[in-house]
MARSE-406904 format. One record per residue (C-alpha): residue number from 1; residue in one letter; x, y, z. Coordinates in steps of 0.25 Angstrom, whole numbers, padded with zeros to 4 digits. Layout:
<nodes>
@n=NUM | res=A | xx=X | yy=Y | zz=Z .
...
</nodes>
This chain:
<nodes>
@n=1 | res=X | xx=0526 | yy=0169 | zz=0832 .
@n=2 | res=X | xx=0516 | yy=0176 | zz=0843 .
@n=3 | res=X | xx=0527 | yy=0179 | zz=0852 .
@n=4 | res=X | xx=0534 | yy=0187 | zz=0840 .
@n=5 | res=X | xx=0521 | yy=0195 | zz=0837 .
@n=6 | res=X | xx=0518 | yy=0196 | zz=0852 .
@n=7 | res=X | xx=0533 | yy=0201 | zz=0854 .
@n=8 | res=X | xx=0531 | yy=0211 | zz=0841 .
@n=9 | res=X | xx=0518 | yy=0216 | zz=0847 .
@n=10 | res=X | xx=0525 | yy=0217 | zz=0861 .
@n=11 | res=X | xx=0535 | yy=0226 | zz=0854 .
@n=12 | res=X | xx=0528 | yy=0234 | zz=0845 .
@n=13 | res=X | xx=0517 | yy=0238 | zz=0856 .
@n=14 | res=X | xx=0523 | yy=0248 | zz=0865 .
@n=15 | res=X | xx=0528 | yy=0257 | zz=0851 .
@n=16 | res=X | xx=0516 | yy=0257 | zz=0846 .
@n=17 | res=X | xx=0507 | yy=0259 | zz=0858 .
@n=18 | res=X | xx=0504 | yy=0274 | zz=0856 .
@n=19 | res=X | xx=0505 | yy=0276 | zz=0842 .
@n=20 | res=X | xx=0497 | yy=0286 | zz=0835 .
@n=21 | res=X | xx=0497 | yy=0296 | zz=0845 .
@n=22 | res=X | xx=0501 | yy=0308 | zz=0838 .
@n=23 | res=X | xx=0490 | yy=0319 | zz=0832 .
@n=24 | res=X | xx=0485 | yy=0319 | zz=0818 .
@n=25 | res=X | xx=0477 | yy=0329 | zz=0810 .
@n=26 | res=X | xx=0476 | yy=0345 | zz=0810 .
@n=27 | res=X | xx=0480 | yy=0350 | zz=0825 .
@n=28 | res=X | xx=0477 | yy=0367 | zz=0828 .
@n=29 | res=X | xx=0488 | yy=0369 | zz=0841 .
@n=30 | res=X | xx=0481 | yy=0377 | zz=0852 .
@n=31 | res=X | xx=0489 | yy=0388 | zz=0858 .
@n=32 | res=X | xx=0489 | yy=0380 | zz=0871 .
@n=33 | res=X | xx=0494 | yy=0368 | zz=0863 .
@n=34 | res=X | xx=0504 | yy=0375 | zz=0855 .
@n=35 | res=X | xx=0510 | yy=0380 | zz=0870 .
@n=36 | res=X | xx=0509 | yy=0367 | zz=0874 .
@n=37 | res=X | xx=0518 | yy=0361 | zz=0863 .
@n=38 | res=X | xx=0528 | yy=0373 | zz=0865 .
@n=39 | res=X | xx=0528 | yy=0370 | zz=0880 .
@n=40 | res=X | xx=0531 | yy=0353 | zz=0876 .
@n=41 | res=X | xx=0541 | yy=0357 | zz=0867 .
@n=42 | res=X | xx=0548 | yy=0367 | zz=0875 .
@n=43 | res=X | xx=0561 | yy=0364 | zz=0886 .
@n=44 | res=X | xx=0553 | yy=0374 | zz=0896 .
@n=45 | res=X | xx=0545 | yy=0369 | zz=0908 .
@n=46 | res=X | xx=0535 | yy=0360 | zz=0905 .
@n=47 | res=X | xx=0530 | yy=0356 | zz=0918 .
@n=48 | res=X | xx=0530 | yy=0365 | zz=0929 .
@n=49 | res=X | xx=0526 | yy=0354 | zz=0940 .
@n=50 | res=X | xx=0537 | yy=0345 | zz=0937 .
@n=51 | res=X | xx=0548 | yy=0353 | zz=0944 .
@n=52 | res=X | xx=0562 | yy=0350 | zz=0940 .
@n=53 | res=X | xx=0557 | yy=0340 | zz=0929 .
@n=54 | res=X | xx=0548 | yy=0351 | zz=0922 .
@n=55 | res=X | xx=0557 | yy=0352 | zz=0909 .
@n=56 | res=X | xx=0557 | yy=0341 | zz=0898 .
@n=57 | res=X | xx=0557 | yy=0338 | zz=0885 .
@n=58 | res=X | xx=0542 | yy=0336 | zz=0879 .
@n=59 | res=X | xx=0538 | yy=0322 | zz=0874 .
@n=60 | res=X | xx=0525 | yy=0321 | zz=0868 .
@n=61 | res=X | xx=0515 | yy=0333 | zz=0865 .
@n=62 | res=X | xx=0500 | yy=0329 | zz=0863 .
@n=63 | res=X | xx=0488 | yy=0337 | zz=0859 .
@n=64 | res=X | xx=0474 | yy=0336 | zz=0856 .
@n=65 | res=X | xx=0469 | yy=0336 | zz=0842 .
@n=66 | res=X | xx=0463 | yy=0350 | zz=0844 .
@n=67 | res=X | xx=0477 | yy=0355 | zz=0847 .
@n=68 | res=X | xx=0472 | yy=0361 | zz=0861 .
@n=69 | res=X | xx=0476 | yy=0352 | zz=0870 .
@n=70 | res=X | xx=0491 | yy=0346 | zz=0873 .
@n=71 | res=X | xx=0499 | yy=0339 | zz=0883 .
@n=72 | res=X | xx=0514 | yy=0335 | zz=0882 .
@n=73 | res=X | xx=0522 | yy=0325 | zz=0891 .
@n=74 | res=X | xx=0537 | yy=0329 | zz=0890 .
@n=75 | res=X | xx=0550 | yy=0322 | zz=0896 .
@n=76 | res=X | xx=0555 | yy=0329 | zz=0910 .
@n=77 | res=X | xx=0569 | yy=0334 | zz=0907 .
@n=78 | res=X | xx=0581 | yy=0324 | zz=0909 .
@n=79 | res=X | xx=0571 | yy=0312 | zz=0907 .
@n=80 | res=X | xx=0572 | yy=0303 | zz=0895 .
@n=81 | res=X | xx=0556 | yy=0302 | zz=0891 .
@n=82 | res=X | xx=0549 | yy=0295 | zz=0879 .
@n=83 | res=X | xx=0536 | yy=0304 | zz=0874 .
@n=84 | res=X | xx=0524 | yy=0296 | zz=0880 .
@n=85 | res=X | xx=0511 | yy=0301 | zz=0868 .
@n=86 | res=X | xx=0501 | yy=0294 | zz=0876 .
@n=87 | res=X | xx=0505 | yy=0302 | zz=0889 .
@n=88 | res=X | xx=0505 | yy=0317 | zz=0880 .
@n=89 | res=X | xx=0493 | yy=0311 | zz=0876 .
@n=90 | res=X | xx=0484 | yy=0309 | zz=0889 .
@n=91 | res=X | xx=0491 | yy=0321 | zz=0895 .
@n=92 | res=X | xx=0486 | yy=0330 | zz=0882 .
@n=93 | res=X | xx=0471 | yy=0323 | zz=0883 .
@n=94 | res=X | xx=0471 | yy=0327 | zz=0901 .
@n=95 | res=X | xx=0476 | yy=0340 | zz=0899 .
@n=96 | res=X | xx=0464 | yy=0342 | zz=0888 .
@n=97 | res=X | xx=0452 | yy=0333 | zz=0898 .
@n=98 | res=X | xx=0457 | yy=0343 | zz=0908 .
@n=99 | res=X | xx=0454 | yy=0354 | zz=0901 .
@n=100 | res=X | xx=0441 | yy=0350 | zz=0896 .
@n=101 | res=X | xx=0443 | yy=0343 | zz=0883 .
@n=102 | res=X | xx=0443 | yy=0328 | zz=0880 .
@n=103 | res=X | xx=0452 | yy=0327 | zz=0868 .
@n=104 | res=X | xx=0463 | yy=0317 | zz=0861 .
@n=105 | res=X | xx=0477 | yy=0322 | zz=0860 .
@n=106 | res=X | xx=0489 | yy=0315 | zz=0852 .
@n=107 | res=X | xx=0502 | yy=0318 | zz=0851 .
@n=108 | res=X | xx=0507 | yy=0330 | zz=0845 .
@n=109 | res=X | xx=0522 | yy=0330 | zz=0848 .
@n=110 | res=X | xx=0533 | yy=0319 | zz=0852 .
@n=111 | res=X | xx=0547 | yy=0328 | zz=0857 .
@n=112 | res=X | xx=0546 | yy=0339 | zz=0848 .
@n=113 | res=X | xx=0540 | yy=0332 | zz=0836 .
@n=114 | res=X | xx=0526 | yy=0335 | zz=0830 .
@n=115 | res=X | xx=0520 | yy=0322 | zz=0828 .
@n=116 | res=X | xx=0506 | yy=0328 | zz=0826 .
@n=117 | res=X | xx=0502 | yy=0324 | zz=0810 .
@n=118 | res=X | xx=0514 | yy=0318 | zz=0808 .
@n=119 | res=X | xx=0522 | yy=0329 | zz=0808 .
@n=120 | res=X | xx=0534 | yy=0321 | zz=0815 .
@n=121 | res=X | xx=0542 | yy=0338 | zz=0816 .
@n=122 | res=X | xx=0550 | yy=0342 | zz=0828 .
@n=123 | res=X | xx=0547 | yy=0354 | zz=0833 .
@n=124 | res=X | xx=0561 | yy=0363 | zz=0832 .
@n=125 | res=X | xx=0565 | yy=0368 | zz=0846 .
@n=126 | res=X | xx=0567 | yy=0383 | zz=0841 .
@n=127 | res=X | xx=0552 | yy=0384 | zz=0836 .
@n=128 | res=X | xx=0540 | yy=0387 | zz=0843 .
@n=129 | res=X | xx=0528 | yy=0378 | zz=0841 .
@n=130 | res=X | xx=0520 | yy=0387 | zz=0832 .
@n=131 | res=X | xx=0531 | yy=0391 | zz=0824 .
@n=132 | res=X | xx=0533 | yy=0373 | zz=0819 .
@n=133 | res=X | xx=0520 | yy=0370 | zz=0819 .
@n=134 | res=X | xx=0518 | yy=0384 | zz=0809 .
@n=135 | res=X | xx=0530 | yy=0378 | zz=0802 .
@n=136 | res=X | xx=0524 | yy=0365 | zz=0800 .
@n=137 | res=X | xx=0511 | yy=0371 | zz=0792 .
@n=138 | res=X | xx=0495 | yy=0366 | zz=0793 .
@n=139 | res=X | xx=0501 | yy=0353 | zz=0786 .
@n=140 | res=X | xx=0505 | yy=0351 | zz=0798 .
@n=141 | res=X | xx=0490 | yy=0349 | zz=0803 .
@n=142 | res=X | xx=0497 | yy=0358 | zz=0816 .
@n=143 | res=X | xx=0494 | yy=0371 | zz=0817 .
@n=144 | res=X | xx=0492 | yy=0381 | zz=0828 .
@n=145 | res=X | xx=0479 | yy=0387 | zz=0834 .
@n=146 | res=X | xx=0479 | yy=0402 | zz=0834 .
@n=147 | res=X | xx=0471 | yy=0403 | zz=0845 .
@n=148 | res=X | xx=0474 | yy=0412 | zz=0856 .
@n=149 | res=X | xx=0477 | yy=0404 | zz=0869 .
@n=150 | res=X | xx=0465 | yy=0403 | zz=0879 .
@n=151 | res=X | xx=0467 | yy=0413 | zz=0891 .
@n=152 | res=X | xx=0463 | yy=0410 | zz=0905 .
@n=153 | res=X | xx=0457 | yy=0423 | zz=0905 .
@n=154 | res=X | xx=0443 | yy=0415 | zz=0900 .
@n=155 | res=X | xx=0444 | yy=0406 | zz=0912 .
@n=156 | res=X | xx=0446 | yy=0417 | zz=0921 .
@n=157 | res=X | xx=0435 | yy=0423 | zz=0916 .
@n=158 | res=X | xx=0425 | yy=0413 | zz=0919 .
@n=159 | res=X | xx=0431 | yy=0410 | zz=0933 .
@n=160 | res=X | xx=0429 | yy=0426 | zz=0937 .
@n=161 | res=X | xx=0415 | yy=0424 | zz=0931 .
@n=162 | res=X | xx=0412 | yy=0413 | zz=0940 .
@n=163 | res=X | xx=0417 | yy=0416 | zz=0952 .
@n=164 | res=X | xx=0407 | yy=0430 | zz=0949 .
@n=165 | res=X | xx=0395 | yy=0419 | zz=0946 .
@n=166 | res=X | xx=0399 | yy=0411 | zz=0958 .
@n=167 | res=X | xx=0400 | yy=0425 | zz=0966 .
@n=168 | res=X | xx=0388 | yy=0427 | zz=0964 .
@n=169 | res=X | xx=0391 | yy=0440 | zz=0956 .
@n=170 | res=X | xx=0386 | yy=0434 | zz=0941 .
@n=171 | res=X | xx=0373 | yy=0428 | zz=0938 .
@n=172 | res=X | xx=0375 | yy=0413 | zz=0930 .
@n=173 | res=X | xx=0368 | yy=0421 | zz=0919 .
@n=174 | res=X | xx=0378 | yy=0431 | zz=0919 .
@n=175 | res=X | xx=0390 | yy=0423 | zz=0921 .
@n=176 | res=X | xx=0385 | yy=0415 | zz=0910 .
@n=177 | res=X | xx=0386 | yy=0427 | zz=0899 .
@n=178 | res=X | xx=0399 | yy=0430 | zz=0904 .
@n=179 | res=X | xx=0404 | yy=0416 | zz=0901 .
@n=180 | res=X | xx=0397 | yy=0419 | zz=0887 .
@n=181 | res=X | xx=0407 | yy=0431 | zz=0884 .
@n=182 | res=X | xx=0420 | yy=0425 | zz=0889 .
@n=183 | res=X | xx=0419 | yy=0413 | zz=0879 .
</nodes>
């Protein structure tokens, strides 16, 4: 009898390993995130470093609970690839730790279906992103952030003020009030 329940659990183990893994509750999409799932769900160039494999078919999509950050593993075009959650998922979570934010992301897509809440919905390939997840409705628990994207110009701003500190040029007091207004 234990060899039949050791085999069953044997058997059973691998499917079940990773599940659980796609997103629940309400989710606001950042514009960063939005491009990014237009980007997975796209035929376009994905990876620009890869060369000659750069095109592929996306797999798995995952984003953070915030809906700011994402990260998506995709199949390199000609291969024959299963979708790899846990992977999506720790390339979502480094992406966000490199950009300063210690967060948990789950999967938000599998292919072109919407697995976020449930929602188990392909996204058609004639239709932007925006346009399904407005189509779905805030039943969904998916909607979209009408936030403008953030500009580098901010960045930029703050580097030409410190290298004008570092010059020499500002005082720390002064740098500091100029800090003030670009926020």
């Amino acid at each position: 009898m234990w060899k039949i329940s050791l085999f069953m659990f044997a058997f059973f183990l691998p499917y079940n390993a990773y599940a659980g893994l796609e997103g629940l509750g309400d989710i606001k999409l950042s514009p960063y995130s939005v491009d990014q799932l237009e980007k997975y769900l796209s035929d376009d160039v994905k990876n620009k470093k890869a060369g000659a494999k750069q095109r592929g078919t996306g797999l798995v999509f995952s984003i953070s609970a915030d809906g700011k950050h994402s990260g998506f593993y995709y199949c390199f075009q000609g291969k024959s690839c299963t979708p790899n959650e846990v992977n999506a998922k720790k390339h979502c979570e480094t992406k966000a730790k490199k950009r300063g934010s210690k967060v948990k992301c789950n999967t938000f897509a599998i292919q072109r279906k919407i697995v976020w809440n449930n929602v188990n919905r392909a996204v058609p390939k004639n239709m932007s992103v925006k346009e399904f997840i407005n189509k779905l409705g805030p039943n969904s628990g998916i909607t979209i952030s009408d936030a403008k994207p953030r500009s580098n110009l901010d960045s930029e701003q703050k580097k030409q003020l410190k290298s004008l500190l570092d010059a020499g040029i500002m005082t720390k007091k002064e740098y500091e009030e100029a800090l003030k207004q670009i926020k």
